[in-house]
C-alpha positions as CSV (number, residue, x, y, z in Angstrom):
1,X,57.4,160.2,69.3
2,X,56.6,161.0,65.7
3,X,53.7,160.5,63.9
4,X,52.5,159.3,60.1
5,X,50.0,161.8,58.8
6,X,47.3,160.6,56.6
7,X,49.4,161.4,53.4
8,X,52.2,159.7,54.2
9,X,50.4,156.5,55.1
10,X,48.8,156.7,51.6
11,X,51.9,157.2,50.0
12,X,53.3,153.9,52.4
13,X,50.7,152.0,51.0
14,X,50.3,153.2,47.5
15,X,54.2,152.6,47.1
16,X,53.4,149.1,48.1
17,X,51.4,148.4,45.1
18,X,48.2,148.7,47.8
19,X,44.6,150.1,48.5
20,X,43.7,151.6,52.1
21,X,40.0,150.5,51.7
22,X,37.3,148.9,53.8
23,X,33.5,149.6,53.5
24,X,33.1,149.5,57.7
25,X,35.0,153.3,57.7
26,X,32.2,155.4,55.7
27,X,31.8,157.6,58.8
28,X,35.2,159.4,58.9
29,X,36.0,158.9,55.2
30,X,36.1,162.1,54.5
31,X,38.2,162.9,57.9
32,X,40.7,161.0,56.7
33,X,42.1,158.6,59.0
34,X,43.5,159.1,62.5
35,X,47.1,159.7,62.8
36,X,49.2,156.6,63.3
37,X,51.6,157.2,66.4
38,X,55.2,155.8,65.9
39,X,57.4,155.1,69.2
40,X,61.1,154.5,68.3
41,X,62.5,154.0,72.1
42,X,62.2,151.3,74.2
43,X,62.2,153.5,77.1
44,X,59.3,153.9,79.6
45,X,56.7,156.7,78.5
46,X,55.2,159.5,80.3
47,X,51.0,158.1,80.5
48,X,48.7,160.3,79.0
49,X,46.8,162.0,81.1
50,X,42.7,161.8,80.1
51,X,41.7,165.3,78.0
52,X,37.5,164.1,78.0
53,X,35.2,162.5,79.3
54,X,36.0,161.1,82.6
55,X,38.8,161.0,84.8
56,X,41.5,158.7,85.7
57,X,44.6,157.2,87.0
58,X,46.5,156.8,83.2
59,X,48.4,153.6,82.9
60,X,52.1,153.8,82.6
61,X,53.5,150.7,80.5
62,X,56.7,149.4,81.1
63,X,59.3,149.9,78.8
64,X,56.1,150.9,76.6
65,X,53.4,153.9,76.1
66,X,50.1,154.7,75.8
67,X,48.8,155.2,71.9
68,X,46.9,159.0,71.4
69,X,43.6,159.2,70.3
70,X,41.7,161.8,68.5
71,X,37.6,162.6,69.3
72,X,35.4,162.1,66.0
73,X,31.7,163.1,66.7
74,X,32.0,161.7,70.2
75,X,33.9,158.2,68.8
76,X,37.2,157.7,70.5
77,X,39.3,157.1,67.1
78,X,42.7,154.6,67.1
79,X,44.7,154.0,64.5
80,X,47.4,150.4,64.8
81,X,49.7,149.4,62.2
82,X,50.6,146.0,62.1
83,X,54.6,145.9,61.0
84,X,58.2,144.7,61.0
85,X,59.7,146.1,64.0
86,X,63.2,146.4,65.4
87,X,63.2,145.9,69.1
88,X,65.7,146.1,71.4
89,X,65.3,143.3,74.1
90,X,68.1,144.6,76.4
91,X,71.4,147.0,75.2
92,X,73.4,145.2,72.8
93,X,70.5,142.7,72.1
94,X,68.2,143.5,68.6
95,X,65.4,141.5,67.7
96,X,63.5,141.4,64.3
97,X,59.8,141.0,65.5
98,X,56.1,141.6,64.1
99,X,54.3,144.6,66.5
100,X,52.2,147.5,65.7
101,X,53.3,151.1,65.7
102,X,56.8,150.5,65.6
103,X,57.1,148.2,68.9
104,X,56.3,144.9,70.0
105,X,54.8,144.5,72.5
106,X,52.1,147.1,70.5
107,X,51.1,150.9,72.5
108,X,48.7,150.1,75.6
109,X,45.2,151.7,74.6
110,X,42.7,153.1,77.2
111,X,39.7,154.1,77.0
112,X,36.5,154.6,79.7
113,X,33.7,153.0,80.2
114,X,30.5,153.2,78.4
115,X,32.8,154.9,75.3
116,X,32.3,154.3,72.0
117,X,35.9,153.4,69.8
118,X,36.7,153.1,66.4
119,X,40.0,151.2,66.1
120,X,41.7,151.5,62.2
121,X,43.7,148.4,61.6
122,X,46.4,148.9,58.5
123,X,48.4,145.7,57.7
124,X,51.8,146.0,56.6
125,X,52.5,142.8,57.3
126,X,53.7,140.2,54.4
127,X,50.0,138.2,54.8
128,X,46.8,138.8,56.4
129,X,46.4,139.7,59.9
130,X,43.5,140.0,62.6
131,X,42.8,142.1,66.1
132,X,41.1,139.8,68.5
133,X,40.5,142.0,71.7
134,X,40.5,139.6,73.8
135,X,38.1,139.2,77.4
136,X,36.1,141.9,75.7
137,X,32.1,142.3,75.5
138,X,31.6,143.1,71.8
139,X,29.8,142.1,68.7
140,X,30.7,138.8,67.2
141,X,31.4,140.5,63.8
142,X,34.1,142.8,65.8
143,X,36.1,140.1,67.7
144,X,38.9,139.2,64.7
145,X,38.6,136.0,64.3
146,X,40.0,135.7,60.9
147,X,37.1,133.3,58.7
148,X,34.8,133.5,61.8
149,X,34.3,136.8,62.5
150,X,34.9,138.5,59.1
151,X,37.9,138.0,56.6
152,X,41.5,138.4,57.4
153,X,42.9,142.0,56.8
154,X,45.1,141.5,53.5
155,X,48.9,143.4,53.2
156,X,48.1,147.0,52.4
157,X,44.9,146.7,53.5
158,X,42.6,148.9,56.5
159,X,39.7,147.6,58.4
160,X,37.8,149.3,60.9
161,X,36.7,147.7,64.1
162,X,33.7,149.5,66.1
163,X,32.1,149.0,69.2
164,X,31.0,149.9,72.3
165,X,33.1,149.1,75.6
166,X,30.1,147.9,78.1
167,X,32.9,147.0,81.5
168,X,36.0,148.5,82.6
169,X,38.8,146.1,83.5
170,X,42.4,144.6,81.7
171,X,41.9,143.6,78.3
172,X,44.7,142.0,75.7
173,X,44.9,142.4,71.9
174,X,46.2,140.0,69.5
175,X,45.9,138.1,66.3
176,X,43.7,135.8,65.9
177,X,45.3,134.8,62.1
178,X,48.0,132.7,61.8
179,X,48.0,133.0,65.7
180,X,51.2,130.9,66.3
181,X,53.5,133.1,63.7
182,X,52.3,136.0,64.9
183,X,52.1,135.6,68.2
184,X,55.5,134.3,68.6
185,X,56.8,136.8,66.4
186,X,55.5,139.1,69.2
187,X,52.0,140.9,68.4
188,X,50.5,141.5,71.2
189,X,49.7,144.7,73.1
190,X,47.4,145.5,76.4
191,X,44.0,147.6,76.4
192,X,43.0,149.4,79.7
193,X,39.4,150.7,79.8
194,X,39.1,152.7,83.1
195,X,36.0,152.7,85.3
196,X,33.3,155.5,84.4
197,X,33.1,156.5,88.0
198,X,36.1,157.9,88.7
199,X,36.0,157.0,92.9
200,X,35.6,152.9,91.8
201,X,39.1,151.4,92.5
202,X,41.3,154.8,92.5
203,X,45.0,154.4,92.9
204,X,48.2,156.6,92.7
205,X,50.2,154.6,89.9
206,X,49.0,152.1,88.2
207,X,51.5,149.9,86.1
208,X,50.8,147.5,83.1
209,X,53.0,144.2,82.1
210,X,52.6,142.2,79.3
211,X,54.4,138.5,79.7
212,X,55.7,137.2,76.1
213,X,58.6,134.9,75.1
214,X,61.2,134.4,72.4
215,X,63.3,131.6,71.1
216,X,66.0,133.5,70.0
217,X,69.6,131.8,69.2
218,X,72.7,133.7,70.1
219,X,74.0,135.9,67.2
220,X,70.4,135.7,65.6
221,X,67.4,138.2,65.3
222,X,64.4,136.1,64.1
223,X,62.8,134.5,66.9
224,X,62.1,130.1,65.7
225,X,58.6,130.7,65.7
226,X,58.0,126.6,65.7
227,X,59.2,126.4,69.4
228,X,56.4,125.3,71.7
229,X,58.0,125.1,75.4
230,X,62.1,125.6,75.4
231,X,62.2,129.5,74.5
232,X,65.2,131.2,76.3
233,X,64.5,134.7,76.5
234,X,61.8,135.6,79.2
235,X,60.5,139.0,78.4
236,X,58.2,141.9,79.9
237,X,57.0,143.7,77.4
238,X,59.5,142.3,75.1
239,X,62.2,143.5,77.2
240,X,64.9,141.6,79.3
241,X,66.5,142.5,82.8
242,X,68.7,144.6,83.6
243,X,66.9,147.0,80.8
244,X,63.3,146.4,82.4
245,X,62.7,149.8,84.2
246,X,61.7,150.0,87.6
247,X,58.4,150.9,89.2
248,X,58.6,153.8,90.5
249,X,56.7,154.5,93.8
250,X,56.2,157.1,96.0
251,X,55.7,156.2,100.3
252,X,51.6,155.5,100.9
253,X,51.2,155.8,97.0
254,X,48.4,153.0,96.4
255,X,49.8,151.0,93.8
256,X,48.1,148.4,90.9
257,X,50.8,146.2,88.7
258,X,48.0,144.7,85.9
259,X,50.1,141.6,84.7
260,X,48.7,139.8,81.1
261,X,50.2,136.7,79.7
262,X,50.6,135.5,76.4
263,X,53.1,133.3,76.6
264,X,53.1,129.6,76.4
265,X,53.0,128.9,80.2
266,X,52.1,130.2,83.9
267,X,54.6,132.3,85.6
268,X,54.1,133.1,89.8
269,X,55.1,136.7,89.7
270,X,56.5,137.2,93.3
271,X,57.0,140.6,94.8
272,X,59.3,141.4,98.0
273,X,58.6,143.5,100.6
274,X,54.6,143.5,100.7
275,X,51.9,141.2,100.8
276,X,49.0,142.2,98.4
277,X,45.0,141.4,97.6
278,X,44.6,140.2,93.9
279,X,41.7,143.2,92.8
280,X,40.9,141.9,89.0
281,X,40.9,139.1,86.9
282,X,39.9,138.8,83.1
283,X,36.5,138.4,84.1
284,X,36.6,141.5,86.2
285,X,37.0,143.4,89.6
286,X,37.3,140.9,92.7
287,X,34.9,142.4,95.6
288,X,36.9,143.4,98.5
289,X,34.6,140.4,100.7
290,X,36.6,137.9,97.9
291,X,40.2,139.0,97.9
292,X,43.1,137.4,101.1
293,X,46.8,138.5,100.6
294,X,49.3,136.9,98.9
295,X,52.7,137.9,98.3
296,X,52.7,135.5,94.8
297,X,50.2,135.5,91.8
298,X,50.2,132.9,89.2
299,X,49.0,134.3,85.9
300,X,47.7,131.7,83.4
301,X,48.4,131.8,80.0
302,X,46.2,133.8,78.3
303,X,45.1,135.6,81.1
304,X,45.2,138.6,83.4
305,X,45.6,139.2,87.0
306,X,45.8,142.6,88.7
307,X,46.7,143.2,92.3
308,X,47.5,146.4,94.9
309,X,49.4,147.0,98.0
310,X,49.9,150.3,99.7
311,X,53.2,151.4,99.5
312,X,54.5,151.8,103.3
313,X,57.6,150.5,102.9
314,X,60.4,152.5,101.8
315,X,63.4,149.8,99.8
316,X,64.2,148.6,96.8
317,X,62.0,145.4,96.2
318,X,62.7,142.3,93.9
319,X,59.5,141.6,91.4
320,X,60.1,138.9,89.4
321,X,58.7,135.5,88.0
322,X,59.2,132.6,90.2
323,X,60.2,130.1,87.8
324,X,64.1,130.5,88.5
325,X,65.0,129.8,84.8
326,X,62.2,132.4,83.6
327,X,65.1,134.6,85.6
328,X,67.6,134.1,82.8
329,X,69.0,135.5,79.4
330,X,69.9,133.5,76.6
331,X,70.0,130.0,78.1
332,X,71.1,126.8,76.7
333,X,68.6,123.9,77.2
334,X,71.6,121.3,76.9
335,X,73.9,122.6,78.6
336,X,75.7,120.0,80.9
337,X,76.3,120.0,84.9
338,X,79.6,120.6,85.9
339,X,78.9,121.0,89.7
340,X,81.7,118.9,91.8
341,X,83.4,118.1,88.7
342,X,87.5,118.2,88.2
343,X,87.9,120.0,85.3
344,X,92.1,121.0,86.3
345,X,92.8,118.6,83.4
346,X,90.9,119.6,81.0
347,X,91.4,123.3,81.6
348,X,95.3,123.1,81.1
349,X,94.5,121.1,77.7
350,X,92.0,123.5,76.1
351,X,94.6,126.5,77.5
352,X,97.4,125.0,75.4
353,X,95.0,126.0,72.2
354,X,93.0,129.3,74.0
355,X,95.2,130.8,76.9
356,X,92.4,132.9,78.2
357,X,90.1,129.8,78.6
358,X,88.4,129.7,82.0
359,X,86.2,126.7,83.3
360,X,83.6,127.7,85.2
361,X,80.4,126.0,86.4
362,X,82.0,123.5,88.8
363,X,81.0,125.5,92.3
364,X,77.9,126.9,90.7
365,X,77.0,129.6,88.2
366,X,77.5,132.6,90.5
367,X,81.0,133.4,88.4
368,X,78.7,134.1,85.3
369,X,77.6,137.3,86.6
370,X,80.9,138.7,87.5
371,X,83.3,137.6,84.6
372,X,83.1,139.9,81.2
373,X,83.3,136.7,79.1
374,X,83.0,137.3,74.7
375,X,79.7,136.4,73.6
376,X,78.2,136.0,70.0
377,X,76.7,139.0,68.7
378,X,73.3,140.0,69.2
379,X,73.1,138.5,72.5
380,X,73.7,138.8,76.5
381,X,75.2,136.9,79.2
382,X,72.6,134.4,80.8
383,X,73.1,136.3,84.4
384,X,73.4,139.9,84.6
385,X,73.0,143.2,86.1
386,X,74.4,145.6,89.2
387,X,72.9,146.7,92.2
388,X,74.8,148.5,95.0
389,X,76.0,146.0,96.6
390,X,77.6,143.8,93.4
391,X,76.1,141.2,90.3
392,X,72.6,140.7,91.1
393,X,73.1,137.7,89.2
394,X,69.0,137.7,87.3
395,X,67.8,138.2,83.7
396,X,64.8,137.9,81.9
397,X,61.6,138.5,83.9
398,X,62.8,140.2,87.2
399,X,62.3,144.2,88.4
400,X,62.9,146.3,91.3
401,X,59.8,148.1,92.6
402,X,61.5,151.5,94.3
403,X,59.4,153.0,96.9
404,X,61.2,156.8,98.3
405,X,59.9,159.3,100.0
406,X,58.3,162.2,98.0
407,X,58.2,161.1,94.7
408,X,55.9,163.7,92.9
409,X,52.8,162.1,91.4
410,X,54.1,162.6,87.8
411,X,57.7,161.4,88.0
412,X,58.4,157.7,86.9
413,X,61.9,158.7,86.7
414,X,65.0,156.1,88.0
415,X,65.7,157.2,91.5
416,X,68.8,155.4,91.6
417,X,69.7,152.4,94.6
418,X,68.4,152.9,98.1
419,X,70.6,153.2,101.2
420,X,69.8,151.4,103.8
421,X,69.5,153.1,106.9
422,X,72.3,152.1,110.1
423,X,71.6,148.9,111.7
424,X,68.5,147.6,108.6
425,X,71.2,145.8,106.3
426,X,73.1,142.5,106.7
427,X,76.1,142.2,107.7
428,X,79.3,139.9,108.2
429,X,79.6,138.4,112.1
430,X,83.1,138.3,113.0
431,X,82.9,137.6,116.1
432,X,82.8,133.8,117.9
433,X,79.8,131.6,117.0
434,X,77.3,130.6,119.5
435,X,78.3,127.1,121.3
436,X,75.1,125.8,119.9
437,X,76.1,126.3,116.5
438,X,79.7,124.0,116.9
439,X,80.0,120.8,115.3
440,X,79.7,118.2,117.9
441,X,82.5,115.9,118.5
442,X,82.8,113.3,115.9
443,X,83.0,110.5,118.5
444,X,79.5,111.4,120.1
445,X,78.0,112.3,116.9
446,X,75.2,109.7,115.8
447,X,74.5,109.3,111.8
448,X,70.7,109.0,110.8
449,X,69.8,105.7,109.4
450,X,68.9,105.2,105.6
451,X,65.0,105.0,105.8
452,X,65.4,101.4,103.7
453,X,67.8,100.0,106.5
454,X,65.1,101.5,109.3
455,X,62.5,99.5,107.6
456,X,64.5,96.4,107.1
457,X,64.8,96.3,110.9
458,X,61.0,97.0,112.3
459,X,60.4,93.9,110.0
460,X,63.1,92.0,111.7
């Protein structure tokens, strides 16, 4: 991690032909502002661990991290950039985006209950921008609503939001200025503020997921930020299987995932291996008398849903959105069915001009995960990723939730595929097959009636 001192920023923004100024920040003006915290990897960070006030269970972002604070006459102080950022989707996958502090999706803030933050805003965007925090109890003036709740931050420009944070729970912050660019562009980040009583709701790991979206062609870096429904890159936290990281788990760990969606549709995020009790909404924590298990969770757009299980079961578990073409990289919305076709004729004609041709599609796309086929730059196959056992054959939205024995409470770290033990994986039968199971003879077999031709015939 580095970081942009208060000098540098200055120098950023006086280079720009721009003025860091805002009448709301007359309390720390002479402090200078916070530091603003750069991440550069899109690997998962460390979570900070709380240094005042009360304690808690940090958050630990996917694929993300947690942005540092700094104590100002008892004011927890933040400092976001808004900015052009280069993120990498997946390896061998770049996108140009719009985030804050050098990543989209933006750092995950936290903060406690019944504190007091003061949240610096400096656009270096190419037109005005906003923070909404959204689900949040604040002061209408605070809740950046560009022309509503106070003018739009202009390029070069800082403003100071300031409030008070009244209930703990799972908050989102985005735009709320040109909301459709900048959303789709990818601004959007998560903002955890933690119960003040540290015994309300304790867990061992707690993990965050943002749910966002791109249209992004093959070959291109700009996502089309006009595209309403068809995008074809399903992300968490801007980030595309197989180069989502796992979650980490240690056996009888009690575990939260907090899941936020800002993407233009529901997704049923489906976890093997456990059943679960949803435990928080937008609107807050779900009494215990209120929650049933579920082994699914549909998260609406623009909303949050939190849930915890109790990790007893040692494996590595599928996690993953349940709409099978959220599951995929890259795809291509007009791409024909070739299932049952006869392509032998074709496939010696198009050889003739490109020998190393090879049809595929006619049994199923299964071969798509196997075969090293050249793709356009800037992009990945629409299947991919290994497990143990071969091509796991997923993309987009989809994780592996790893639950070993003696993980220590600190360590997010891969711990590579789990073996199953003797006898608890499946395996081929070879030997003869139940008589039950034997295809009748043809000549006693009797063929089910078309429902029309049953109907025809009560009349009659």
């Amino acid at each position: 991690m580095t970081h942009l001192n208060r000098r540098q920023l200055l120098g950023a923004g006086a280079a720009a032909g721009a003025l860091v100024s805002t009448s709301a920040w007359t309390k720390t003006t002479n402090m200078g502002l916070p530091d603003a915290a750069i991440m550069e990897t899109a690997a998962t960070q460390a979570p900070l661990q709380p240094t005042s006030g009360p304690n808690y269970q940090p958050v630990v972002t996917l694929n993300g991290w947690t942005l540092p604070h700094r104590m100002n006459n008892g004011v927890k102080e933040f400092h976001l950039v808004a900015e052009p950022v280069e993120r990498e989707l997946a390896e061998g996958m770049t996108a140009y985006l719009w985030g804050y502090n050098g990543q989209s999706t933006g750092p995950t803030i936290e903060a406690v209950e019944g504190d007091r933050v003061r949240i610096f805003v400096t656009n270096k965007l190419p037109e005005h921008t906003t923070v909404h925090w959204h689900g949040m109890i604040l002061p209408s003036g605070m809740d950046g609503v560009g022309g509503l709740s106070h003018p739009g931050i202009p390029p070069g420009k800082t403003y100071v939001y300031e409030f008070d944070l009244v209930k703990s729970g799972t908050f989102m912050y985005h735009p709320h200025a040109d909301e459709m660019v900048q959303m789709a562009m990818g601004m959007m980040g998560m903002f955890i503020v933690h119960p003040k009583d540290p015994t309300f709701m304790p867990v061992d790991r707690d993990f965050l997921i943002m749910l966002n979206a791109f249209d992004i062609d093959p070959g291109t870096y700009v996502p089309r930020i006009m595209t309403m429904t068809d995008f074809n890159l399903w992300t968490w936290n801007s980030r595309i299987f197989p180069d989502i990281d796992p979650l980490v788990v240690s056996r009888d760990d009690r575990v939260r995932v907090r899941v936020g969606n800002l993407t233009m549709t529901n997704h049923p995020i489906h976890m093997h291996g456990y059943d679960f009790e949803v435990t928080c909404t937008d609107g807050g924590w779900v009494p215990k008398a209120a929650r049933w298990p579920e082994v699914s969770i549909d998260i609406p757009v623009g909303a949050m849903r939190a849930y915890e299980f109790d990790a007893k079961h040692l494996g590595d578990w599928a996690i993953h959105c349940h709409k099978s073409h959220h599951t995929m990289n890259a795809m291509g919305h007009d791409v024909p069915t070739f299932i049952g076709a006869d392509k032998s004729v074709l496939t010696r004609k198009i050889r003739k001009l490109q020998p190393e041709y090879m049809p595929m599609g006619t049994a199923g796309m299964a071969d798509m995960g196997v075969m090293e086929m050249p793709l356009p730059d800037n992009t990945i196959p629409m299947m991919t990723g290994w497990g143990p056992h071969g091509p796991i054959e997923m993309g987009g939205m989809f994780s592996v939730v790893k639950v070993r024995e003696g993980i220590n409470a600190d360590d997010y770290s891969d711990p590579g595929w789990y073996e199953n033990p003797p006898g608890e994986q499946a395996y081929e039968w070879t030997g003869e097959l139940p008589e039950v199971s034997k295809a009748a003879d043809a000549s006693t077999r009797i063929t089910p009636k078309p429902a029309f031709m049953k109907m025809s015939e009560d009349k009659a």
